[in-house]
MMTF fields as JSON, N, C-alpha, C and O atoms, coordinates in Angstrom:
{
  "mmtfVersion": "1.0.0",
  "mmtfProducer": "UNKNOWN",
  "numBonds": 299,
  "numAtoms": 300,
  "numGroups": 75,
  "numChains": 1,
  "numModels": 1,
  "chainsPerModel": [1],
  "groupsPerChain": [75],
  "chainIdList": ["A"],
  "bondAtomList": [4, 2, 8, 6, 12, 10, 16, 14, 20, 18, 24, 22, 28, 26, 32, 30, 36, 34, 40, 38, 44, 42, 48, 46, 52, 50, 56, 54, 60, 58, 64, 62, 68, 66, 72, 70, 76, 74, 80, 78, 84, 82, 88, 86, 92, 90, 96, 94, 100, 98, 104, 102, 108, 106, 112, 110, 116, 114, 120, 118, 124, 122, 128, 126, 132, 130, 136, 134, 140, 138, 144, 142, 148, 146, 152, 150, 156, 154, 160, 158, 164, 162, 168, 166, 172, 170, 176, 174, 180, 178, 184, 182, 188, 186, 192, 190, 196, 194, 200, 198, 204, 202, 208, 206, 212, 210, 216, 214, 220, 218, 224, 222, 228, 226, 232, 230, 236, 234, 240, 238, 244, 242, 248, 246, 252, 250, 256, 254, 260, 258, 264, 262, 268, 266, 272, 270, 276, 274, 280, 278, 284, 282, 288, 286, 292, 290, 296, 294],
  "bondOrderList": [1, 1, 1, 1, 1, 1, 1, 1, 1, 1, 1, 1, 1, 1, 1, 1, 1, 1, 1, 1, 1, 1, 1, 1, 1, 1, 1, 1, 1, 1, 1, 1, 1, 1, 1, 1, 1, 1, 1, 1, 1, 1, 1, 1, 1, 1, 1, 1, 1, 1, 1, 1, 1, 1, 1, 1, 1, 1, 1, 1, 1, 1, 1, 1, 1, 1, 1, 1, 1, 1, 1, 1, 1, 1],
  "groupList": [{"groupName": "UNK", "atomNameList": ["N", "CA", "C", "O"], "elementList": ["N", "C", "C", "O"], "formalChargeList": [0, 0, 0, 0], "bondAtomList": [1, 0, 2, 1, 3, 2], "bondOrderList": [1, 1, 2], "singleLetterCode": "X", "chemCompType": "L-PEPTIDE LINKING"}],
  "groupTypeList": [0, 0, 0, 0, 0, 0, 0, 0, 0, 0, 0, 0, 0, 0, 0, 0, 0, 0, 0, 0, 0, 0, 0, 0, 0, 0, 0, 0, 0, 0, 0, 0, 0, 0, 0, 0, 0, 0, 0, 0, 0, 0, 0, 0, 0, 0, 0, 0, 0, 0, 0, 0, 0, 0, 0, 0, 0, 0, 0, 0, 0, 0, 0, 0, 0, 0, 0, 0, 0, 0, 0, 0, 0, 0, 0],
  "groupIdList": [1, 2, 3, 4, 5, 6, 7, 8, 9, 10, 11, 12, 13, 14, 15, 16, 17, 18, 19, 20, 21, 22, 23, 24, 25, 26, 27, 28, 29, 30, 31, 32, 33, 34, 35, 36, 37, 38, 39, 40, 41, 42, 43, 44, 45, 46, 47, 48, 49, 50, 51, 52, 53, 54, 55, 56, 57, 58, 59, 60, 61, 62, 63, 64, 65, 66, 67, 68, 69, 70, 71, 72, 73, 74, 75],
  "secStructList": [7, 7, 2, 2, 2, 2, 2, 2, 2, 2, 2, 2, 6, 6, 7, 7, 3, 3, 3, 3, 3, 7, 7, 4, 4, 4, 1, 7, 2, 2, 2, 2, 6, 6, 6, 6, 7, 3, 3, 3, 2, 2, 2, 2, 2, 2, 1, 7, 7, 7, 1, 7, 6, 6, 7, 7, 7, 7, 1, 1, 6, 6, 1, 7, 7, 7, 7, 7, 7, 3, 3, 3, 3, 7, 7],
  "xCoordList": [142.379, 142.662, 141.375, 140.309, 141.556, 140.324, 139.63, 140.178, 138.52, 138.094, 138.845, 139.497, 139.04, 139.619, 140.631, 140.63, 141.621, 143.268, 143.206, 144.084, 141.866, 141.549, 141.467, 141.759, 140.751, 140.356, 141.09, 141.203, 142.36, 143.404, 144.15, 144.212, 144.491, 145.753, 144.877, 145.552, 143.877, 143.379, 143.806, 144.348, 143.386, 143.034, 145.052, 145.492, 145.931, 147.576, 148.023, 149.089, 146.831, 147.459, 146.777, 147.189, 145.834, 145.266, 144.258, 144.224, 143.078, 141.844, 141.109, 141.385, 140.077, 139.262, 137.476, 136.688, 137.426, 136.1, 135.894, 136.273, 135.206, 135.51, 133.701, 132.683, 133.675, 132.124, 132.409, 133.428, 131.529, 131.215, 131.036, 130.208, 132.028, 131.407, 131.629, 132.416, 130.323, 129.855, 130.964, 131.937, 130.122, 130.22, 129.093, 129.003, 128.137, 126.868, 126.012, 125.358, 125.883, 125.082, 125.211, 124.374, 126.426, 126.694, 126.672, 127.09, 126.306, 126.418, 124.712, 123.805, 124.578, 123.519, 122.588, 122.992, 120.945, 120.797, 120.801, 120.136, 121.446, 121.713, 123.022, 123.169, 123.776, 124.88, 124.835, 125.46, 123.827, 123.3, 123.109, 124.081, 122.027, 121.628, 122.756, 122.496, 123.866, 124.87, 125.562, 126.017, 125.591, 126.756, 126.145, 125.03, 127.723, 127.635, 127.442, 127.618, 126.971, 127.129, 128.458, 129.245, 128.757, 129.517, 130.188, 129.49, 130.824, 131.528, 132.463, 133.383, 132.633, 134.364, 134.684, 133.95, 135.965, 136.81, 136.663, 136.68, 136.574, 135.985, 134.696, 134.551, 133.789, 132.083, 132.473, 132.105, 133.205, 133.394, 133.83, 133.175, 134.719, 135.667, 134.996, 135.21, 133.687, 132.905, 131.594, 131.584, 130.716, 129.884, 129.837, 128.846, 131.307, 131.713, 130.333, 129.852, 129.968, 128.873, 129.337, 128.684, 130.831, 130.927, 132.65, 133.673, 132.494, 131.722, 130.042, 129.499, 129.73, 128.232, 127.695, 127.647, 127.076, 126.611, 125.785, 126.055, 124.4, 123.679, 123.971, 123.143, 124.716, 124.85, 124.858, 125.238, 124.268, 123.871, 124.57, 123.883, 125.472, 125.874, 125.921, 125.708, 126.306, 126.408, 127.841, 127.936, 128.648, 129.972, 129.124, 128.452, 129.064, 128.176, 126.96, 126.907, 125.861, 124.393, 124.489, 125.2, 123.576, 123.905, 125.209, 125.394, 126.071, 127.57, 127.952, 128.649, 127.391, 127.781, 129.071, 129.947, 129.346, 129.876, 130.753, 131.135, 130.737, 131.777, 131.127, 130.876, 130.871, 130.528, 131.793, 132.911, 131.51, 132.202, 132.237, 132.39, 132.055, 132.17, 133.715, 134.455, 133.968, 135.031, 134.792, 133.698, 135.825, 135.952, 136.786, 137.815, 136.385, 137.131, 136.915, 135.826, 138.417, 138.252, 137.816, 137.981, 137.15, 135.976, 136.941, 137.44, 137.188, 138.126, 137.226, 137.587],
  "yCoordList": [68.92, 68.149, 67.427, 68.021, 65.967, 65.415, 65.947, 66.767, 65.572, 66.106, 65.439, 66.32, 64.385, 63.509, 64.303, 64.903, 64.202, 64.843, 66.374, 66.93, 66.839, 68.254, 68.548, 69.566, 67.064, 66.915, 66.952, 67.662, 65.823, 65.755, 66.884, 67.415, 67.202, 68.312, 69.306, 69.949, 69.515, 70.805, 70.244, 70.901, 68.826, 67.872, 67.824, 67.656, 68.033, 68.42, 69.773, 70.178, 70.442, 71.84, 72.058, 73.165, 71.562, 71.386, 72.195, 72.923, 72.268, 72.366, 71.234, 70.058, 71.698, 70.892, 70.76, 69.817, 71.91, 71.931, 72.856, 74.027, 72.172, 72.768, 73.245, 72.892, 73.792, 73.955, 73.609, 73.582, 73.464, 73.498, 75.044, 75.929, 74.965, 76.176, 75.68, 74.89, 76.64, 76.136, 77.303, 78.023, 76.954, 77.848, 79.157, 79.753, 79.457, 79.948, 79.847, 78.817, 81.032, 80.669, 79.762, 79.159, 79.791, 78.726, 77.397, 76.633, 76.913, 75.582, 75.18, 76.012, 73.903, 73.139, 73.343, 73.748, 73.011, 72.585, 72.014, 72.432, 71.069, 70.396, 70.45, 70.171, 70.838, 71.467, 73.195, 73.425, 73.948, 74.851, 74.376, 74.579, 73.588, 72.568, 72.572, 72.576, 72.572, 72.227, 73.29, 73.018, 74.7, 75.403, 76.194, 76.587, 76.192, 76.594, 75.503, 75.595, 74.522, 73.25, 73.28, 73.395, 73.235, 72.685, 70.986, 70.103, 70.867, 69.366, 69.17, 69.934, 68.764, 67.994, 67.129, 66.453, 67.151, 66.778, 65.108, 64.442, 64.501, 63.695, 63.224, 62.231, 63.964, 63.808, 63.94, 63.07, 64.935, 64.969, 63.967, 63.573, 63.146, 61.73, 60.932, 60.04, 60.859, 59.649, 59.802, 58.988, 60.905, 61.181, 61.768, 62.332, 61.518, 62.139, 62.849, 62.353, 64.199, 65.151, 66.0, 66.751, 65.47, 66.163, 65.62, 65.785, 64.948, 65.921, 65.507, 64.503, 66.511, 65.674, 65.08, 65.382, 63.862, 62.778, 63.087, 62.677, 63.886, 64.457, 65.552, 65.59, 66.099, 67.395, 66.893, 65.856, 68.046, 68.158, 69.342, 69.737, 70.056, 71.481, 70.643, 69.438, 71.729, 71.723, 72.754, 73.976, 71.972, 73.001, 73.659, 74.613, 73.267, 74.029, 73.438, 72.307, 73.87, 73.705, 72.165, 71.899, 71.219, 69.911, 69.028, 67.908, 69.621, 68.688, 68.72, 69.585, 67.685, 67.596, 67.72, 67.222, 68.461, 69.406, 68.09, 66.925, 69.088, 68.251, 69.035, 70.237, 68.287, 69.068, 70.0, 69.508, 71.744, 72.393, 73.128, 74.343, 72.159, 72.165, 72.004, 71.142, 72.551, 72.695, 72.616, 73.027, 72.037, 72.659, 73.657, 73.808, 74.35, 75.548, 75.704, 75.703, 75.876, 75.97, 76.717, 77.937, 76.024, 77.075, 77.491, 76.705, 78.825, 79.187, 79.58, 79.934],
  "zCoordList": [123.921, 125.127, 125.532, 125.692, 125.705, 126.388, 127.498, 128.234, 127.678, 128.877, 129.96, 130.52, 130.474, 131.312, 131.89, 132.965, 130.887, 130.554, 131.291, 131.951, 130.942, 131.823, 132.71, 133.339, 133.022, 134.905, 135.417, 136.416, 134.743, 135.698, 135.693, 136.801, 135.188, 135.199, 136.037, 136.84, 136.041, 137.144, 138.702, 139.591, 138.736, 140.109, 140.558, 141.695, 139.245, 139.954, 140.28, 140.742, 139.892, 140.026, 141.3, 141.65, 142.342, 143.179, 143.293, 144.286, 142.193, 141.715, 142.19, 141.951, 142.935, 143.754, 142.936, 142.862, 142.539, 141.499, 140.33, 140.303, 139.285, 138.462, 137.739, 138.333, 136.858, 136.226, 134.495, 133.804, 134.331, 132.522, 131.881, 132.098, 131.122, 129.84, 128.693, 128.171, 128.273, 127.064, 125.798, 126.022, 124.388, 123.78, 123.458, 122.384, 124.909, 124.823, 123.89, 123.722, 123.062, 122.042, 120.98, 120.308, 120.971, 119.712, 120.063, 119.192, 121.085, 121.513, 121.266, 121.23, 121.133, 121.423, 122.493, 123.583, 122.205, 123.564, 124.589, 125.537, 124.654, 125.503, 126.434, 127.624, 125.614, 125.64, 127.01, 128.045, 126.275, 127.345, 128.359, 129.086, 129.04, 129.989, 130.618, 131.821, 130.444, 131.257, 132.184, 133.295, 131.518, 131.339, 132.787, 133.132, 133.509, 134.51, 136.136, 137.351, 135.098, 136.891, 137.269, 136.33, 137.972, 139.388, 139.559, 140.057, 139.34, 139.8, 140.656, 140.363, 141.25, 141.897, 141.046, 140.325, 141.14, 139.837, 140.384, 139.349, 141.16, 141.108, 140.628, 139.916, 141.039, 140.31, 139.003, 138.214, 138.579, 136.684, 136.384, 135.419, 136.683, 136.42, 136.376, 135.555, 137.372, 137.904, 136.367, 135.445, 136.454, 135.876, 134.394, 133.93, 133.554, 132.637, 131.555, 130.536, 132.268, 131.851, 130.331, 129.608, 130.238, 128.782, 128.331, 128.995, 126.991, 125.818, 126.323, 126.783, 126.05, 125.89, 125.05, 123.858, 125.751, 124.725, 124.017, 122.888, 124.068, 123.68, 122.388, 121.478, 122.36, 121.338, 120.058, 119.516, 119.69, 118.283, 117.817, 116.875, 117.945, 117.574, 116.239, 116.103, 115.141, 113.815, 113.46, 113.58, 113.091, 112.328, 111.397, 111.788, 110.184, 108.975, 108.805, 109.288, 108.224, 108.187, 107.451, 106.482, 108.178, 107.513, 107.929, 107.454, 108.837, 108.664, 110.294, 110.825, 110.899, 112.384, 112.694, 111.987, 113.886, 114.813, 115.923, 115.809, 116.887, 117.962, 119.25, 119.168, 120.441, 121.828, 122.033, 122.183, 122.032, 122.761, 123.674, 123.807, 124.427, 126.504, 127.039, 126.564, 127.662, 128.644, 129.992, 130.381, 131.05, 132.293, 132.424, 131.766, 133.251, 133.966, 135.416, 135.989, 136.089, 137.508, 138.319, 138.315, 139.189, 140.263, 141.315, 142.121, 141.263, 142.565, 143.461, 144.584]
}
């Protein structure tokens, strides 16, 4: 699921903010950097903080990866 597509469907279920998780260790650094901010699903929409542009994760040694960041809702 896109990130977008995520936002929204939290922002109908009437999810007001949401945070980033990562895949902890297995994620990038930059990717880390993230995990755990805070957004309004507006600020996420506005400031699209992920996928992140930045990441470098690696599927297998040598063979680039995909950002795996999620939102999840802040109750």
């Amino acid at each position: 699921m896109s990130a977008k597509i995520e936002l929204m469907a939290n922002q109908q279920k009437g999810i007001e903010r949401v945070f980033v998780f990562t895949g902890g260790d297995a994620s990038c650094s930059e990717c880390q950097k993230l995990s755990g901010r805070v957004y309004t699903i507006d600020e996420a929409l506005r400031e699209k903080p992920i996928p992140c542009k930045a990441c470098s994760h690696q599927l297998h040694e040598g063979r680039e990866g995909w950002c795996m960041c999620r939102y999840m809702p802040q109750h």
